[in-house]
N, C-alpha and C positions, 0 to 999 in steps of 0.2 A: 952823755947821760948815763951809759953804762959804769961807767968811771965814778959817776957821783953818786950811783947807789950801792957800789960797791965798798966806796968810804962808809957808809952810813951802816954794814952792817952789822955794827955792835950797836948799836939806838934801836930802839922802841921799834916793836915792827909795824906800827901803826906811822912813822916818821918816814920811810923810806916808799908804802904807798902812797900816802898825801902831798909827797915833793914829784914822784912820778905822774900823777894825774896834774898837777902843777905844770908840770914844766911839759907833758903831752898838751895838755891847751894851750899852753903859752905859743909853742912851735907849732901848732896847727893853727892857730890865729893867725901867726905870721906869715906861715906859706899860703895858708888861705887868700887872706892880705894881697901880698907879692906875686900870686898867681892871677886873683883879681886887677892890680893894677897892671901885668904885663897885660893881661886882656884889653881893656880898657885904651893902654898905650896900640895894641896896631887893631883897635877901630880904625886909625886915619886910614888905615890900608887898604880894609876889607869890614868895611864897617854894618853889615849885615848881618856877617859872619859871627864875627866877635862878639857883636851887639846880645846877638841869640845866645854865644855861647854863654855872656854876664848876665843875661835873664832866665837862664836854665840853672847854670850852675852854681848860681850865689848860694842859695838856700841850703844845696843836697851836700856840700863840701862841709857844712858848719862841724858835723862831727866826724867824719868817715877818717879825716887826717888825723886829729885826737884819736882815734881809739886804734888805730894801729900803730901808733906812737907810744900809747897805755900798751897792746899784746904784745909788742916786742919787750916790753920792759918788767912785763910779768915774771920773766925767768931772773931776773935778780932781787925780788922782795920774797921775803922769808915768811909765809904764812901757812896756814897748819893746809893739809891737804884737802881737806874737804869745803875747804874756805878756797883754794886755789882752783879747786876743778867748779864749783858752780861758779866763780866770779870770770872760768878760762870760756867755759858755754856761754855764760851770758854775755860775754864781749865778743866772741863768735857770731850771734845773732844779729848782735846791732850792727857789726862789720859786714857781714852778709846785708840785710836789710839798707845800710846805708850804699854799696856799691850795687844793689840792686836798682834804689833810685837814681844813683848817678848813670846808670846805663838806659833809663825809661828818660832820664831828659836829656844824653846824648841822642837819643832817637828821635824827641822832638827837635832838638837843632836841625839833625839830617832832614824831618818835614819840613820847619822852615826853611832851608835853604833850596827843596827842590819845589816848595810851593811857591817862592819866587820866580824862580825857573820856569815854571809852568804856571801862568797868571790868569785865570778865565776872566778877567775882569778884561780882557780885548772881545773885539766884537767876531773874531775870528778865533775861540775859542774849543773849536771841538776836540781836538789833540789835549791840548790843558787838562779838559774837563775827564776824558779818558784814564788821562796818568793819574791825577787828583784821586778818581775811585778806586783805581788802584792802591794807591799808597794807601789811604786812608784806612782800607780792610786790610791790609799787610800791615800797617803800625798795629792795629788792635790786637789782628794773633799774634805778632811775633808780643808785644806788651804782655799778652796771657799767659803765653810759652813762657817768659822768661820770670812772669811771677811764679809761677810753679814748680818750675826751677827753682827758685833761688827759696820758694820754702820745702823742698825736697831736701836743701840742705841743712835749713833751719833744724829739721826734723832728724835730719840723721846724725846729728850732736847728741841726741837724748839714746842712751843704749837701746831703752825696751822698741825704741822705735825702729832698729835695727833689725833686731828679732824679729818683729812682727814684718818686718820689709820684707825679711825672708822667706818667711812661710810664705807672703804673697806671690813671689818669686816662683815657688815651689808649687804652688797650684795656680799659674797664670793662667792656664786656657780656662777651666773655670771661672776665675778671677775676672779674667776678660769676659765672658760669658753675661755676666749679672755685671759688669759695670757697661758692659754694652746696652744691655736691657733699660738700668738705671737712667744711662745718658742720654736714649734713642732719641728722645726731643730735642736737646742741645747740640746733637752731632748734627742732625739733621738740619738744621738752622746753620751749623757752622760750613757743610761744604753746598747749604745753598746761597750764602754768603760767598764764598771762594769761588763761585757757579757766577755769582752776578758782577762780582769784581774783576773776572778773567773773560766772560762772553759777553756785559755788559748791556742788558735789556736796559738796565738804567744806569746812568750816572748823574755826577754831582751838576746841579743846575738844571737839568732837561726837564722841559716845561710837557707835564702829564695830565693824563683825564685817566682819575683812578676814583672807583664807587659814586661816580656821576658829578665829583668833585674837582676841578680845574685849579692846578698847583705847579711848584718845584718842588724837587729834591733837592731836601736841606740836607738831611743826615743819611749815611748808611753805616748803622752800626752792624755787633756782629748777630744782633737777634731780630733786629727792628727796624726800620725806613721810617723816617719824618718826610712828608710832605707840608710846604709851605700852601696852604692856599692864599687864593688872588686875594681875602680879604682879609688877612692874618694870621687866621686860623692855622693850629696845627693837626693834620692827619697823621695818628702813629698806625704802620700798619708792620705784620711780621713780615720779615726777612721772605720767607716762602711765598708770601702772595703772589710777588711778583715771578715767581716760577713756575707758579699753577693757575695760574688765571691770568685773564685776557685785559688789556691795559690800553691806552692810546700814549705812545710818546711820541711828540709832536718836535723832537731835537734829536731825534735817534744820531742823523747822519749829519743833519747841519743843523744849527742855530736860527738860518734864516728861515723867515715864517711868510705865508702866502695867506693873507688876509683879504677880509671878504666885506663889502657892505652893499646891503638891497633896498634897492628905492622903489616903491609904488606908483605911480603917476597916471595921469590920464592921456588918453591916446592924442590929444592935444601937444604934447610935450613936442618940443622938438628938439633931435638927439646931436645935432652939430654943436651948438650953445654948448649943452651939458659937457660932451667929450672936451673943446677947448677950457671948460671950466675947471672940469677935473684934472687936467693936465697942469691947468696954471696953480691949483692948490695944490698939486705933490712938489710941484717944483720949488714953493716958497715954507715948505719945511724941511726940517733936518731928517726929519721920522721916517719918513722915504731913503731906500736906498737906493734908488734910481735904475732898480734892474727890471721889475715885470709893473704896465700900468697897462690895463686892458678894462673896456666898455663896452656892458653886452646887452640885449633884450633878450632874458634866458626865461620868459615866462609872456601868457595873455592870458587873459581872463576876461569874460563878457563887464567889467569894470577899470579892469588897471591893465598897464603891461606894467612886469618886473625887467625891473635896469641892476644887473650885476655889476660891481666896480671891484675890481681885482689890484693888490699894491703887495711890495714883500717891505719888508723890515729885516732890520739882521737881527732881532732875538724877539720871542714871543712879548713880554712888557710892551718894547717899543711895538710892536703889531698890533696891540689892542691900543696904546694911546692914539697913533696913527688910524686906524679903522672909527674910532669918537670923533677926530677933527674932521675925517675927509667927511661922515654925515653930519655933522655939524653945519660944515660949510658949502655942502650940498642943499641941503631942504633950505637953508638959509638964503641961497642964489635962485630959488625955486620960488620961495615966495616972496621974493623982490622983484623980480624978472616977469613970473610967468604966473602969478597965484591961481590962473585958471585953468591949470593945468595940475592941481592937485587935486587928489583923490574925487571924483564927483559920483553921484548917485541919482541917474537919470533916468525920468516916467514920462510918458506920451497919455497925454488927455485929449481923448475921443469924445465927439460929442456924444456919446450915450452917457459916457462917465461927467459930463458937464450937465448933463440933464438932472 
């Protein structure tokens, strides 16, 4: 290419930039192209891999190869200087800018490949679900870090902005002083951010009781926590809440969950029946994970005794669908079996009160 605009230049100087931007996207379609189909070729290999790299990188390549195809070839067109220096900064930008993206979606590959790696979708997920909150708040800063960077450099293309860089330079502690001031809320959110990704009161998945609300964590971004609630609902709460205030997480250390259901009954009841009933219903579901099944009279009352039925599940969902069927199919064996033995409410009539 260099060869072919060095022919060209006794032509029109408008002829040797239009064949260069020409034949820079011709060559960058192609290697685009050719890089894409090598990709493509070892999916058979490592088809994860690849897959993420063709879903990341199709889009961010469209220009970044053109325009460093167009800056190296800038030095052989012949145009007046003041047309050469904004057209050298403005192609500077877009190249900054474009290998700026190509580095934020090499970083989502690196997440998909280790979000494979680490799957919370097993029932034995707590390790997973660890690594996951980690990565998740380390992709966001290192993604901030690097956009600021990359317009740090945007900005020091343009001179006055150099200048001005310097004076900054020149009065940092100051400088620092009021941009600390400025940011105090944002910093504050970011190393209690860093605080919960690294000592981990939450992570992604752990089934919580936050503002009297019963949820997951969906999201941990770097200002704010989404809580999924059990009916939809999303709880956005900041970042710091959960470092100042008192929470219930109910997957801190495991998944599995120690579920509870309380039957009333009358003292008629008899507890042998129940116990073999309750045994034969955990056993004929999946929801049960067959580790704690315990049966208790934890309460009397001059009306009922309270019957505690104790079962784990391996994650909070399964524990509440498991804790519906086993009452379900409790009261249900209750009033087929024994209906006289449900809740009663008994008076003695004396003959004064018959009078």
């Amino acid at each position: 290419m260099p060869l072919l605009l060095g022919e060209l230049s006794g032509a029109p100087t408008w002829v040797p930039a239009v064949l260069l931007v020409t034949l820079s996207l011709l060559l960058g379609f192609l290697a685009r192209f050719i890089l894409l189909r090598f990709i493509r070729y070892w999916q058979s290999r490592d088809r994860k891999l690849f897959k993420s790299l063709e879903k990341h990188l199709r889009g961010s390549l469209f220009l970044f190869i053109p325009l460093l195809l167009i800056n190296m070839g800038m030095n052989y067109v012949h145009l007046d200087p003041g047309s050469l220096s904004f057209i050298a900064t403005t192609l500077n930008i877009f190249i900054i800018l474009s290998f700026c993206s190509i580095l934020i979606r090499l970083i989502n590959v690196a997440q998909d490949m280790l979000f494979i790696r680490y799957d919370i979708n097993l029932s034995n997920n707590l390790r997973a679900r660890k690594i996951r909150t980690q990565l998740i708040y380390v992709k966001k800063v290192a993604i901030v870090i690097l956009v600021l960077f990359c317009l740090s450099l945007i900005l020091l293309n343009f001179p006055g902005v150099r200048k001005f860089g310097t004076t900054i330079l020149a009065g940092a502690g100051v400088a620092g002083i009021i941009i600390g001031f400025a940011l105090q809320k944002s910093l504050v959110n970011l190393f209690a951010g860093i605080q919960i990704a690294f000592t981990q009161p939450i992570k992604i998945d752990d089934a919580v009781v936050v503002e009297k609300e019963w949820g997951w964590i969906e999201e941990i971004n770097l200002t704010y926590v989404v809580v999924r609630i059990w009916d939809l609902r999303r709880l956005v709460l900041p970042i710091t809440y959960f470092t100042e205030n008192a929470f219930q997480n109910w997957t801190r250390n495991n998944a599995q969950i120690l579920g509870s259901v309380f039957l009333y009954v009358d003292y008629s009841m008899p507890l042998a029946p129940l116990r073999e009933h309750f045994e034969k219903i955990l056993n004929e579901t999946r929801l049960w994970d067959r580790e704690t099944q315990v049966l208790q009279v934890t309460d009397t009352t001059e009306k009922t005794m309270t019957i505690r039925l104790l079962m784990t599940a391996q994650n909070s969902p399964t524990a509440w669908d498991l804790r519906c069927y086993v009452r379900e199919k409790m009261i249900e064996f209750i009033q087929q079996n024994y209906p006289q033995s449900l809740p009663q409410v008994r008076a003695t009539l004396t003959d004064a009160d018959k009078a």
